[in-house]
C-alpha positions as CSV (number, residue, x, y, z in Angstrom):
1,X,99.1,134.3,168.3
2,X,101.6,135.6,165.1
3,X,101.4,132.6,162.9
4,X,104.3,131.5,161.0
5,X,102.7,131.7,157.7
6,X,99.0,132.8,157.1
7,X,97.2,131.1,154.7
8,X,93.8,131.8,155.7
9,X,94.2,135.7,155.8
10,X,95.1,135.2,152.0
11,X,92.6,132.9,151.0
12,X,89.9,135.1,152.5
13,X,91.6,138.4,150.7
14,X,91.1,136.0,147.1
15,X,88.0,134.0,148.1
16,X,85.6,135.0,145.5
17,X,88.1,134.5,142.5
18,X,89.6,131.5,143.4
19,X,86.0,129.5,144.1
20,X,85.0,131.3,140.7
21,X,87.9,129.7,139.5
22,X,87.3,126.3,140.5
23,X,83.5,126.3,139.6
24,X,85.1,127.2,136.3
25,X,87.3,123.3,136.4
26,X,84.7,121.4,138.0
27,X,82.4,122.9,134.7
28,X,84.7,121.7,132.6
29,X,85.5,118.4,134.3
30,X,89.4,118.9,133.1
31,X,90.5,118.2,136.1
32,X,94.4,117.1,134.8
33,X,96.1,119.4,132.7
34,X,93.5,121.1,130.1
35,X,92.7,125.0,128.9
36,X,93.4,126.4,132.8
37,X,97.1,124.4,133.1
38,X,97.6,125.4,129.5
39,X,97.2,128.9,130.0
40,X,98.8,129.4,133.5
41,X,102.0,127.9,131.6
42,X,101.8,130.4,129.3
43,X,101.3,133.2,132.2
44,X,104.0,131.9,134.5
45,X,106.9,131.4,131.9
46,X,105.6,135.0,130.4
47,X,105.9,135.9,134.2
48,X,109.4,134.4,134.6
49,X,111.0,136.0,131.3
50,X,111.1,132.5,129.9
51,X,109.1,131.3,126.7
52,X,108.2,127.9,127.7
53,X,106.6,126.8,130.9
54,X,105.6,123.1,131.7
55,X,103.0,122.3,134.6
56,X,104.2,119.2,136.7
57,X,102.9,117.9,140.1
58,X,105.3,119.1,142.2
59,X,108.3,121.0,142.4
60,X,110.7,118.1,143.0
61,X,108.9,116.6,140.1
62,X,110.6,119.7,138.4
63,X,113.3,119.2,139.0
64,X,113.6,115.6,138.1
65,X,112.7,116.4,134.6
66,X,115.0,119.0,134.7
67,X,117.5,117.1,135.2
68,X,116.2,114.4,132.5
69,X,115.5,116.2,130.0
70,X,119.5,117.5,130.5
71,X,120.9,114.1,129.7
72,X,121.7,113.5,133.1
73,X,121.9,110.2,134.5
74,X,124.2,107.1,135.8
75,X,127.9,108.0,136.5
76,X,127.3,111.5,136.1
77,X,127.8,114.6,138.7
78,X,125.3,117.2,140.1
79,X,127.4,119.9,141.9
80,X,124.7,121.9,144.3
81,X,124.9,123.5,148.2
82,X,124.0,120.8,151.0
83,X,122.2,123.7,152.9
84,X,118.9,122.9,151.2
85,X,115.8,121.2,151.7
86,X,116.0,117.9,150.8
87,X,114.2,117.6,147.5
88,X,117.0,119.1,145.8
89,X,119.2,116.3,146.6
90,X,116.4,113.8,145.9
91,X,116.0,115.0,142.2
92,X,119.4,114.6,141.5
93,X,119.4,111.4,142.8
94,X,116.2,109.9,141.1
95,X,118.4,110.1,137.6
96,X,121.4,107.9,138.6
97,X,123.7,110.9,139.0
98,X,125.8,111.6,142.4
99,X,125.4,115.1,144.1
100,X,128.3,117.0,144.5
101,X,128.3,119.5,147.5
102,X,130.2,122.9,147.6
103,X,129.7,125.0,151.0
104,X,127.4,128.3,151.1
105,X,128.3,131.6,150.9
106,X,127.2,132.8,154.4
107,X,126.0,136.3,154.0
108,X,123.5,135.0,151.3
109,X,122.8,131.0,152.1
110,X,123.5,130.5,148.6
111,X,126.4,128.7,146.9
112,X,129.8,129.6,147.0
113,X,130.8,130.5,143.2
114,X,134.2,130.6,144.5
115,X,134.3,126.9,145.2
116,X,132.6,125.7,142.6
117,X,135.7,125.0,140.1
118,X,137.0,122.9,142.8
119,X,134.4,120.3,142.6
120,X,134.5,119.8,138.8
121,X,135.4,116.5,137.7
122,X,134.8,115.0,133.9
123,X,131.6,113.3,135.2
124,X,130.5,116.6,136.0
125,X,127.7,117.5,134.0
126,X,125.9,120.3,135.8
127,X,125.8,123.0,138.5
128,X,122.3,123.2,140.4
129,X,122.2,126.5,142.3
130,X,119.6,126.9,144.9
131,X,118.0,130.4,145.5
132,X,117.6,129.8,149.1
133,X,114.6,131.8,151.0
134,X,113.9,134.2,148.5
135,X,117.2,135.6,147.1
136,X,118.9,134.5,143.9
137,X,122.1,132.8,144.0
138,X,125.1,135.2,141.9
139,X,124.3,133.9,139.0
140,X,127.1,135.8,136.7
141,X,130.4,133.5,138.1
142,X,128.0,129.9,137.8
143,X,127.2,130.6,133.9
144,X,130.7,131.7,133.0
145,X,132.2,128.4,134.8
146,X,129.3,126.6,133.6
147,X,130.5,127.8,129.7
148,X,134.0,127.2,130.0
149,X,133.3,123.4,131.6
150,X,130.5,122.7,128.8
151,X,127.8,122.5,131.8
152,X,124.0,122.7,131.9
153,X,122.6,125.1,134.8
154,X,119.6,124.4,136.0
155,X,118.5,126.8,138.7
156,X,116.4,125.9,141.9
157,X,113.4,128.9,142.8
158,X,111.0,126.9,144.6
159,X,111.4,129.3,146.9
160,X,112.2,132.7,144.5
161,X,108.9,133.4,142.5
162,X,109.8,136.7,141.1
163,X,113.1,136.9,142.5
164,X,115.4,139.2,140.1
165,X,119.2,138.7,140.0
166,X,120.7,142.0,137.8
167,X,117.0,142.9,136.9
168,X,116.7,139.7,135.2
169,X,113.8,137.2,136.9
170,X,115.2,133.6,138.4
171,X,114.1,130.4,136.5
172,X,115.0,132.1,132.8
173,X,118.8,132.9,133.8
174,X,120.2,129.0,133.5
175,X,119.5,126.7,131.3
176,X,116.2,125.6,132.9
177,X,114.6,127.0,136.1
178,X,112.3,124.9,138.5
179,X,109.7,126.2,140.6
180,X,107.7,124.6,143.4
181,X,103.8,125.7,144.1
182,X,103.9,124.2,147.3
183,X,100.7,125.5,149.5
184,X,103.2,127.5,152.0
185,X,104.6,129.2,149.1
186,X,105.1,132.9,147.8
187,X,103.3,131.5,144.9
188,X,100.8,128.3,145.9
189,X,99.0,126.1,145.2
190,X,95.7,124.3,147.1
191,X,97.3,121.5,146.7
192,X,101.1,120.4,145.3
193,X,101.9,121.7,142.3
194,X,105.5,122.9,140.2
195,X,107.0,123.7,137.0
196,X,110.0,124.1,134.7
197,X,110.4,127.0,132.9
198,X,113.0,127.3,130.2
199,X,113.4,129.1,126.6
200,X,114.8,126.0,125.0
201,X,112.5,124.0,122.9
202,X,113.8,120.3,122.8
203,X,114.3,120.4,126.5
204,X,110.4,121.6,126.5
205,X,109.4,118.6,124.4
206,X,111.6,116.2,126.3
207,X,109.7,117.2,129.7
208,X,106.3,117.5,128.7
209,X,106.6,114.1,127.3
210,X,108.2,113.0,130.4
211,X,105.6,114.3,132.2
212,X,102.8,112.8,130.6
213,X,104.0,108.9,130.3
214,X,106.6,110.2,127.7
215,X,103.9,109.9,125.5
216,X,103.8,112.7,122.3
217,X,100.6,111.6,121.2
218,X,98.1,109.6,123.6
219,X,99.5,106.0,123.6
220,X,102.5,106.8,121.2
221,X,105.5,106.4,124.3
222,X,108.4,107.3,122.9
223,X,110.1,107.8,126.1
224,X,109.9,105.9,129.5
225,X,107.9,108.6,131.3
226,X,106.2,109.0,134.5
227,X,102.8,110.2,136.0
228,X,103.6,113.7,136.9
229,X,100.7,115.7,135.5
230,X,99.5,119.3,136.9
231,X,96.1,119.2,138.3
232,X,93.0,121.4,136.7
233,X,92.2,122.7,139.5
234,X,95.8,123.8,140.7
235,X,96.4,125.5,137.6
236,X,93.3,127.3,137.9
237,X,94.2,128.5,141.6
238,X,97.2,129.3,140.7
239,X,96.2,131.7,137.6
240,X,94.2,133.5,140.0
241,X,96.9,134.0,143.1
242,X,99.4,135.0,140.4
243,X,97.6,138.0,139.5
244,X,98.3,139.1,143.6
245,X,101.5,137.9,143.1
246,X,103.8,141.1,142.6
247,X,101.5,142.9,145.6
248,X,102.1,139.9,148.2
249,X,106.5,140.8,147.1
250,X,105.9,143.4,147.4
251,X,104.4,143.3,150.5
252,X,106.9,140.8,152.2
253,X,109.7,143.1,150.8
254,X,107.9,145.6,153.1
255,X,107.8,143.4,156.0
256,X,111.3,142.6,155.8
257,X,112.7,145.8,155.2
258,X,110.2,147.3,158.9
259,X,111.6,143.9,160.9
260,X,115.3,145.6,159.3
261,X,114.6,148.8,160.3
262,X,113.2,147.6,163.9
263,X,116.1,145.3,164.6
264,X,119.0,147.9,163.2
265,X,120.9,148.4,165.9
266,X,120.2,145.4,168.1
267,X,122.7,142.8,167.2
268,X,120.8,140.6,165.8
269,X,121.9,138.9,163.0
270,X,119.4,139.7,160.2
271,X,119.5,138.6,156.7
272,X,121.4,140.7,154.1
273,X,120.2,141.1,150.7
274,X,123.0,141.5,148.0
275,X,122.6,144.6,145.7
276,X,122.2,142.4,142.7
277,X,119.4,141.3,144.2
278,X,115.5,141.6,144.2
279,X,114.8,139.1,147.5
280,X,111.7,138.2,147.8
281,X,111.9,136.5,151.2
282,X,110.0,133.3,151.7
283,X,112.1,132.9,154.3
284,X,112.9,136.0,157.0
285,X,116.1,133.7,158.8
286,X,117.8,135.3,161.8
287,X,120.9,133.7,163.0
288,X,121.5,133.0,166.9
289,X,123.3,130.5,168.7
290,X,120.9,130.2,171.4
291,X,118.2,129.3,168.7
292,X,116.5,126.1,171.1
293,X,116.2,128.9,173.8
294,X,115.0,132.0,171.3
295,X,112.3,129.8,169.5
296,X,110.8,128.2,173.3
297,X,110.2,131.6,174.4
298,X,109.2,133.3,171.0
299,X,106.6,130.6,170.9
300,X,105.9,131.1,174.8
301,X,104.7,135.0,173.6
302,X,102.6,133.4,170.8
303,X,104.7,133.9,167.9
304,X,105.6,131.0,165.8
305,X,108.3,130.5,163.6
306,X,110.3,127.4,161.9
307,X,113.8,126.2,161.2
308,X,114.9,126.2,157.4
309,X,116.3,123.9,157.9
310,X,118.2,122.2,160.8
311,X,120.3,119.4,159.1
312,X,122.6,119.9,156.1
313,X,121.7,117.2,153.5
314,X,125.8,115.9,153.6
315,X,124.7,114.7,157.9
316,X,121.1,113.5,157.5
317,X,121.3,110.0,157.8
318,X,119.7,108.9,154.1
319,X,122.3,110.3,152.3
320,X,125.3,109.2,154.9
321,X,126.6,107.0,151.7
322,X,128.1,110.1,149.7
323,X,130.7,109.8,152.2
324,X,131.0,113.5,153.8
325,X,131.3,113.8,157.5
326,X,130.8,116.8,159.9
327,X,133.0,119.6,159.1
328,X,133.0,119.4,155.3
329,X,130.8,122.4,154.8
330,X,131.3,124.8,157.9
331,X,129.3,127.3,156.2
332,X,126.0,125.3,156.0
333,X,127.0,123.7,159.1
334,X,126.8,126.5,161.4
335,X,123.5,128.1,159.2
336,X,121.7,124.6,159.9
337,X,122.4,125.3,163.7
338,X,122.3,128.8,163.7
339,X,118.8,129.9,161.7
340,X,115.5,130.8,163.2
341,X,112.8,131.9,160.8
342,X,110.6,134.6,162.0
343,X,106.8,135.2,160.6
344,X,106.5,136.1,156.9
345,X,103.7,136.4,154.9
346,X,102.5,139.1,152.7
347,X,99.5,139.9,155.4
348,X,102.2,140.1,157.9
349,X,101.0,143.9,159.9
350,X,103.2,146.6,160.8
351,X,102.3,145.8,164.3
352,X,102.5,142.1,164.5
353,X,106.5,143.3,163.1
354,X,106.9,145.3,165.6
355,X,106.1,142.8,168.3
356,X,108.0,140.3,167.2
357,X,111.0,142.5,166.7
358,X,110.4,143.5,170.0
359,X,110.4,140.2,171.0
360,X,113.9,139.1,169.8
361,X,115.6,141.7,170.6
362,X,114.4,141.5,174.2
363,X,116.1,137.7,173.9
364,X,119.4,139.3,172.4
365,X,119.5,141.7,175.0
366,X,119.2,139.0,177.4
367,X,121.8,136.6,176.1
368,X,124.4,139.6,175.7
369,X,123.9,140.4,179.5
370,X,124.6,136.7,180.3
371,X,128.2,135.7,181.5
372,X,130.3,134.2,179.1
């Protein structure tokens, strides 16, 4: 069996610093927020080329606050891609504000920034670029619209740890970045976990109030806040796995670039990374339109892999009341139907690349030798 994701092999690489670690906590007994939170804050936004960093429970949470701390709320207008997992709809959402979808650019899975003027209304109020499966949206074009139209950016990179758009790292590009430590992660935790990372100060103040019961001072509320706290523990995981962190890219860069080189001249649709681009592939995403077909007998050899992800947010039932119907967004459309994620994880061998290389393109050999 090739797993999907491995998160055993890694654990086992780390084991001895990360149960250091979390002796260290249980000692302690700070088990939310404290000295190990504090300081991974410090480390992560020093890590993301941003001076402020602000632990919260998950990445969603993120970008909530985010969006908050923004001034966002009732009648106003969230312009992002409908190719996304769903939290980044959900945040935008959770303040009062509408979503507004532009289609993806589908070389890269990220937004369009040619499309983006069209959707700008005056209740628009910012533009929420994800950087989907590892590499950064083009972030150029979305901050020169965003400062002509007086708009906040506020960049998605759950899924971009380290992820570098003109040398510059994702999260301190836009006004505010979010991250998600999600266990399955290129950066996670045991556990949920996220962050905000941002060199602005008020917007700092605003979330870590709003993070902590909007409390300043214990029991001084001066905003209505919410219970979204960073464990002890999770911080203290997480200052130990970001330490590996430039390795395990560097190591999934590797992967991807040996299941490139393996699949070169095959057909197969493999994902292209822009040259302003570090990608640091959380995702490896094929595209085939026999996907049902290609995944049943992938996972018939023993190789696993997922969909990311198999409904546009504009068709999935729950958010049927923004009013957009099936062939609004082509682009993300056909990617929902059309993307098969293949193992990727920084343990990921040489030889487990090869066979699963092997595998697909025996399958795209297959389907081209089929009668049309």
């Amino acid at each position: 069996m090739i797993p999907f994701v491995d998160l055993k092999a890694q654990y086992t690489g780390i084991k001895d610093e990360v149960n250091a670690a979390i002796l260290g906590v249980l000692d302690t007994c700070q088990f939310t927020l404290g000295s190990e939170v504090a300081a991974f804050e410090e480390e992560f936004a020093t890590y993301s080329q941003a001076q402020y960093g602000i632990g919260v429970n998950t990445g969603t949470s993120a970008l909530h606050l985010a969006l908050l701390a923004a001034g966002i709320g009732p009648g106003d207008e969230v312009i992002t891609v409908p190719f996304t997992f769903v939290a980044t709809v959900a945040a935008i959402y959770y303040t009062g504000a509408t979503p507004v979808f532009v289609d993806i650019d589908p070389r890269t899975f990220t937004i369009d920034v040619k499309a983006i003027e069209a959707a700008i209304t005056d209740k628009t109020k910012a533009i929420l670029p994800v950087h989907l499966y590892g590499q950064p949206a083009d972030m150029d074009p979305i901050l020169d619209i965003a400062k002509r139209h007086g708009l906040v950016v506020i960049e998605d990179a759950a899924q971009a740890h380290g992820a570098e758009y003109k040398g510059k790292r994702v999260g301190s590009i836009g006004d505010m970045g979010c991250f998600s430590f999600y266990p399955g992660k290129n950066l996670g935790a045991y556990g949920e976990g996220g962050m905000v990372v941002t060199s602005n100060p008020e917007y700092t103040r605003t979330i870590r109030m709003l993070r902590d019961w909007g409390a300043e001072q214990k029991y001084q509320h001066v905003l209505k806040g919410y219970n979204f706290r960073l464990e002890g523990i999770q911080g203290a995981v997480l200052r130990v796995k970001l330490r590996h962190l430039e390795a395990w890219t560097e190591a999934r860069r590797a992967a991807a670039a040996h299941y490139n080189e393996l699949m070169s001249d095959s057909g197969v649709a493999t994902p292209e990374a822009m040259p302003y681009a570090r990608h640091v592939y959380h995702i490896y995403a094929i595209r085939t339109q026999q996907r049902s077909e290609w995944q049943q007998a992938l996972q018939d050899k023993g190789i696993q892999t997922g969909i990311h992800y198999p409904i546009p947010v504009h068709l999935l039932p729950a958010y049927a009341d923004l009013g957009y119907t099936q062939g609004d967004f082509p682009h993300s459309e056909q990617a929902a139907n059309e993307v098969l994620s293949l193992p990727m994880f920084a343990e990921l061998s040489p030889a487990q690349c090869k066979e699963v290389s092997k595998a697909v393109i025996l399958l795209a050999n297959q389907s081209l030798a089929e009668p049309a």
